[in-house]
DODOZA-215750 format. One record per residue (C-alpha): z, y, x. Coordinates in steps of 0.2 Angstrom, whole numbers, plus 5000, padded with zeros to 4 digits. Layout:
<pts>
ZYX...
</pts>
This chain:
<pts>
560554575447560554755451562154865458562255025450562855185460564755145463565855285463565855305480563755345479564055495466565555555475564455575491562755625479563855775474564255795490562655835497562355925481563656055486562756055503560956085498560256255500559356345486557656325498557256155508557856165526556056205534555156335546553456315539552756475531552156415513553556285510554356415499552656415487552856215486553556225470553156035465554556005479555756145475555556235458556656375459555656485446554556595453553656535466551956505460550456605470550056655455551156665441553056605440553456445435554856365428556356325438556956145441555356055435554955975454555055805461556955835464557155805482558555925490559755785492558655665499557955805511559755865518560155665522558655675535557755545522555855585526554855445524554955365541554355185545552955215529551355185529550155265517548355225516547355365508545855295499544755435499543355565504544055525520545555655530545355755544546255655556546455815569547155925556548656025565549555975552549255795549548955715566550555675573550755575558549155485559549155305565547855195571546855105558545855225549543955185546542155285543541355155533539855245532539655245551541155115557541855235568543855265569543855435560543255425540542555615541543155705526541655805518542555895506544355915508544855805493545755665505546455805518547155885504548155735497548555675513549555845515550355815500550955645504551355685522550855825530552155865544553755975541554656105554553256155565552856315558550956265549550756285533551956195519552556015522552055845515553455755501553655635514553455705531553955575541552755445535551255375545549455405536547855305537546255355529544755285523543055375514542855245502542355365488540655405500540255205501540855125487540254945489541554775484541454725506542154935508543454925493544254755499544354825517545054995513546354905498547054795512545854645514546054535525547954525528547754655545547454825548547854925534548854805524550454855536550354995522551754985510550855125498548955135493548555295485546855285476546655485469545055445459544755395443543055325433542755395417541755265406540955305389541555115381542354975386541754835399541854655393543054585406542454425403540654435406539754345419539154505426540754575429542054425432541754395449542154565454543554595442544354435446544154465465545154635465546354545454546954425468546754545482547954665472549154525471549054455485549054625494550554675479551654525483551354475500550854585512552354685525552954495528553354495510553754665503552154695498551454855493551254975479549455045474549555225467548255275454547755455446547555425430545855555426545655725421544755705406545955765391544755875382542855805390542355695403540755675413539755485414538255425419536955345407535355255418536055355434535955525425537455625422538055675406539655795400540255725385541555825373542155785355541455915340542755915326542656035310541156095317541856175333541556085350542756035362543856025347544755855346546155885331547455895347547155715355546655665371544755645371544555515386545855375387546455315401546455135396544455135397544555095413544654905419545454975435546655085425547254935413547554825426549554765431549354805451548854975447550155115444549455235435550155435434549755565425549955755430551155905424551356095428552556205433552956235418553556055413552256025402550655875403549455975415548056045401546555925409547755755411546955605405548455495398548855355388549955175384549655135403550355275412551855235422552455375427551955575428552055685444551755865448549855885446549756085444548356185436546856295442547656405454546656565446547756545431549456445434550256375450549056235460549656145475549956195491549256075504548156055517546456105519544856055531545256175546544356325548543856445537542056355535542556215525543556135510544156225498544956405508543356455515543156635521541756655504543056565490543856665479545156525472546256545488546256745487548156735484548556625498547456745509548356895503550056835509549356815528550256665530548556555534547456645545546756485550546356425531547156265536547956255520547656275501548356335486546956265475547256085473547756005458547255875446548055685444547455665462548855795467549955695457549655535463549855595482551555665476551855475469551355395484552555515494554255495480554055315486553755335503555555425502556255265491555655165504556255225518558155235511558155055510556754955521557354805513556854805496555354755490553754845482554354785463555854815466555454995473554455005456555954965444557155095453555755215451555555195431557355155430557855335437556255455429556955585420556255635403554955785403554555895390555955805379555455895364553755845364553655775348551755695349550155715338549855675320548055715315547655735296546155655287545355625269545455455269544155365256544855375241545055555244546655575246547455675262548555585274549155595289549455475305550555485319549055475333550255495348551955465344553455595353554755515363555455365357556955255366556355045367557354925366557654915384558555085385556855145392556455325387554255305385552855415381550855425381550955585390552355535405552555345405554255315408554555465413554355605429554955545446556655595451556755545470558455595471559155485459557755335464558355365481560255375478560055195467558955125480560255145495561455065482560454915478560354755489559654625474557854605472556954595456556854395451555054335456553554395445552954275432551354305424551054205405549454135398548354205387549154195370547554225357547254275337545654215333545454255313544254405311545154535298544154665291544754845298544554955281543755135282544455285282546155205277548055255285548755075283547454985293547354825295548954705302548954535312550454445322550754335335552354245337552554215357553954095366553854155383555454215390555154365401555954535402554454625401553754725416551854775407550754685394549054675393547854665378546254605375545254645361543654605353542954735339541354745329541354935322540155055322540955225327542355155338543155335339543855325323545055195327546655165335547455025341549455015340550254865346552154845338553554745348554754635340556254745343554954885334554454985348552655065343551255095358549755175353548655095367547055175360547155335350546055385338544755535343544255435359542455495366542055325364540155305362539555135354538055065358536955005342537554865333538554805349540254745345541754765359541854605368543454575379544154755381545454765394547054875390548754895396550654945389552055005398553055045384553854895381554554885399556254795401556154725383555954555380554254445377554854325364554654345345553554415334552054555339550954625326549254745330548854865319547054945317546955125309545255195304545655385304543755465298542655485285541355555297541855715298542055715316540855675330540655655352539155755359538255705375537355875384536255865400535056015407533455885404533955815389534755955380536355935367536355755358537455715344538255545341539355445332538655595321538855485303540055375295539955175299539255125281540054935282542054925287542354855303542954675310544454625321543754485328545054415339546654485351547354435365549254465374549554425392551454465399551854525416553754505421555454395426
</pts>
């Protein structure tokens, strides 16, 4: 099926790798502080970094691969089409869909700045250079209109306009306080709708290359912020009578969201210069990859990109204090640029840029294709990361521990997975080295029916071995995601994680305990939506067993704080009756 690098490829990959400079070939001024495409060590405005930990893209560079023939769409605040450093990349196609006119004004700088990530123009001496400087950009200010007619048009409905774009980068995220029933009338419908147009736009679109749709996966690891009745509320875990204290986990998961747990989505998670999951990275079983994301640039290295021109607007404004490092090296007099962005927005755009590169090494392959070369090349990040366990009394008494977030573990695939990094960070190198060597297509995509577990268990408290049930499943699929769906009535829903075990053994934690899940009263979770990409490349057939852990006596609690309102406490006592498992679903996704 696939033709691995012969060794004709490495003899010439060494080659260039003889050839590459220390520094990317390039006359713009704060190139040399883009560390997320060059690590060499110390090259953070702020503080050094670490050297190597970048998106690997020497090799690619020096063979004049640059992302030509590409097009990104930027679902966003909008982009400043006129930026200096962005408009000779900008095509037609771009819509203000607040006013309808051509030009999707951006209010903020959140969309200017990815776009410069993704493709802000190299060698004309402004400001640094995108991943993919070549590539053609179109933008839309969907997060300012965010209506189902406004989301089909910007995600490539109908088959014209922007669906000639092979990438849609979406860097937003929703951060939801419990799950939605996918299959309620209210929200079906519109769930359902997005499904096809993702496929269809996935599968279909470029005269059958399809497309790719890039996804920030939240930065909500320690507290999120969501809406109750249209009032905003932060909400943060309070463990061992300290806030924000979550026993180590990840407070918000990114497998809340409907959007984040579907197939079409490929969801990426952020991490520093220093190699390590960015501190505010919301993560999970879902994530496909991980991409530089940075941190706040007044403590560790952000992202230089664009910025709204002038020194009036976006984030480099002549009253900021978070670009004063970038100000002091003179380079910017203008403040067309930034070195304050970062989140999983930043690393998405750099997603959406590593396959822009892929792409343009081989216009011939396909968007799943583009996909697999992509997790079949990631490197493994932080390779010592040895997960989470979390210690509880359980309720006998006794002291245990779990293993919350399990360290790296090899499937049975040969696929290196992780909560924190998916399958790994992007190496675009390597992804573009095999993808000039490949001429086979992945085998169509095959989706399986919904294979269900209707016999309601009872989920004991407070109890390390949980609660198991299997599945036996005939379908024969190498696997390219799986989803679950789950209905559970339980009272403090935090206290649980959900594992699902493969038959060749591989663990995923698709919900870890700790979540700032907030229950609503007596309300049992219908149909929630979640997703694994830790079993990629094994097979589907044989035995799957769920396992339900409840990790608390009640010692642990979420609050909820508002200015109006004040500090509430919930989840604040123990569920007095054990919970149900009421039923489970598995769906595959693969060929």
């Amino acid at each position: 099926m696939y033709i691995k690098k012969t060794l004709l490829s490495c003899c010439l990959l060494g080659a260039f790798s003889s050839l590459a400079a220390d520094h990317l070939t390039n006359s713009d001024p704060l190139t040399p502080y883009q560390w997320h495409l060059n690590n060499i060590g110390h090259n953070g405005l702020t503080t050094n970094t670490v050297a190597g930990e970048d998106l690997n893209l020497l090799n690619t560079d020096m063979q004049g691969i640059k992302g030509d023939g590409v097009t990104v769409t930027v679902i966003d605040s909008g982009i400043e089409l006129t930026h200096p450093d962005l408009v000779n990349n900008v095509i037609t196609g771009s819509l203000n869909l607040l006013t309808g006119t051509v030009t999707p004004t951006d209010n903020t700088g959140h969309g200017t700045a990815v776009a410069g990530i993704i493709a802000a123009q190299a060698n004309n001496n402004i400001g640094g250079r995108g991943v993919a400087p070549n590539a053609h950009l179109i933008g839309f200010n969907y997060l300012d209109a965010q209506t189902m007619s406004n989301w089909l048009q910007s995600h490539g409905m109908p088959l014209t306009g922007s669906a000639n774009s092979r990438i849609y980068n979406q860097s937003y995220s929703s951060k939801p306080a419990l799950f939605k029933n996918v299959d309620a009338e209210e929200h079906t419908l519109s769930l359902q709708l997005k499904e096809r147009v993702m496929q269809q736009v996935s599968l279909n679109s470029n005269n059958g290359l399809g497309a790719l749709f890039v996804k920030s996966a939240g930065n909500a690891f320690y507290q999120y912020t969501t809406f109750f009745g249209g009032t905003s509320f932060q909400v943060f875990p309070y463990e061992q009578q300290q806030p924000f204290n979550n026993a180590g986990l990840p407070f918000h998961n990114a497998n809340l969201s409907t959007d984040n747990a579907s197939f079409w989505n490929m969801l990426v998670s952020a991490y520093n210069a220093n190699g390590k999951l960015a501190s505010y990275s919301s993560v999970g079983a879902n994530i496909f990859l991980t991409a530089p994301g940075g941190e706040n640039a007044q403590s560790q290295a952000g992202i230089v990109t664009t910025d709204m021109s002038g020194c009036t607007a976006g984030f480099n404004t002549i009253n900021s204090t978070i670009d004063i490092p970038l100000q002091n090296t003179g380079l910017d007099s203008h403040c067309d640029a930034t070195a304050a962005m970062y989140g999983t927005s930043a690393a998405a755009a750099n997603t959406s840029g590593a396959i822009a590169l892929a792409m343009s090494a081989n216009p011939q392959l396909d968007a799943r294709t583009i996909k697999h070369i992509l997790a079949t090349t990631a490197r493994k990040l932080d390779g010592s990361n040895a997960g989470i366990d979390i210690n509880f009394t359980d309720a006998n008494g006794d002291a245990v521990s779990y293993n919350a977030i399990p360290g790296w573990q090899q499937n049975a695939a040969g696929y290196n997975v992780h909560t924190f990094y998916g399958l790994g960070a992007i190496d675009i190198d390597a992804a573009v080295a095999m993808a000039q060597q490949t001429t086979a297509l992945l085998p169509t995509l095959q989706v399986s029916d919904w294979h269900t577990a209707n016999t309601e268990l009872t989920i004991p408290d407070a109890n390390v071995n949980g609660v198991q049930d299997t599945l036996a499943i005939t379908d024969n699929l190498t696997i390219e995601a799986v989803q679950l769906k789950l209905s559970i009535d339980h009272s403090r829903m935090r206290d649980l994680a959900v594992e699902l075990i493969s038959p060749s053994g591989t663990r995923s934690v698709l919900l870890s305990p700790r979540t700032g899940l907030i229950n609503a009263t007596g309300t049992p979770v219908q149909n929630a939506l979640l997703l694994s990409q830790h079993f990629y490349g094994e097979s589907a057939a044989g035995q799957w067993q769920i396992r339900l852990i409840d990790t608390d006596n009640g010692t642990s609690q979420t609050l909820v704080y508002n200015e109006q309102a004040g500090l509430l406490s919930m989840n604040d006592t123990n569920n007095n009756v054990d919970g149900t498992l009421l039923s489970w679903s598995l769906r595959f996704y693969g060929h």
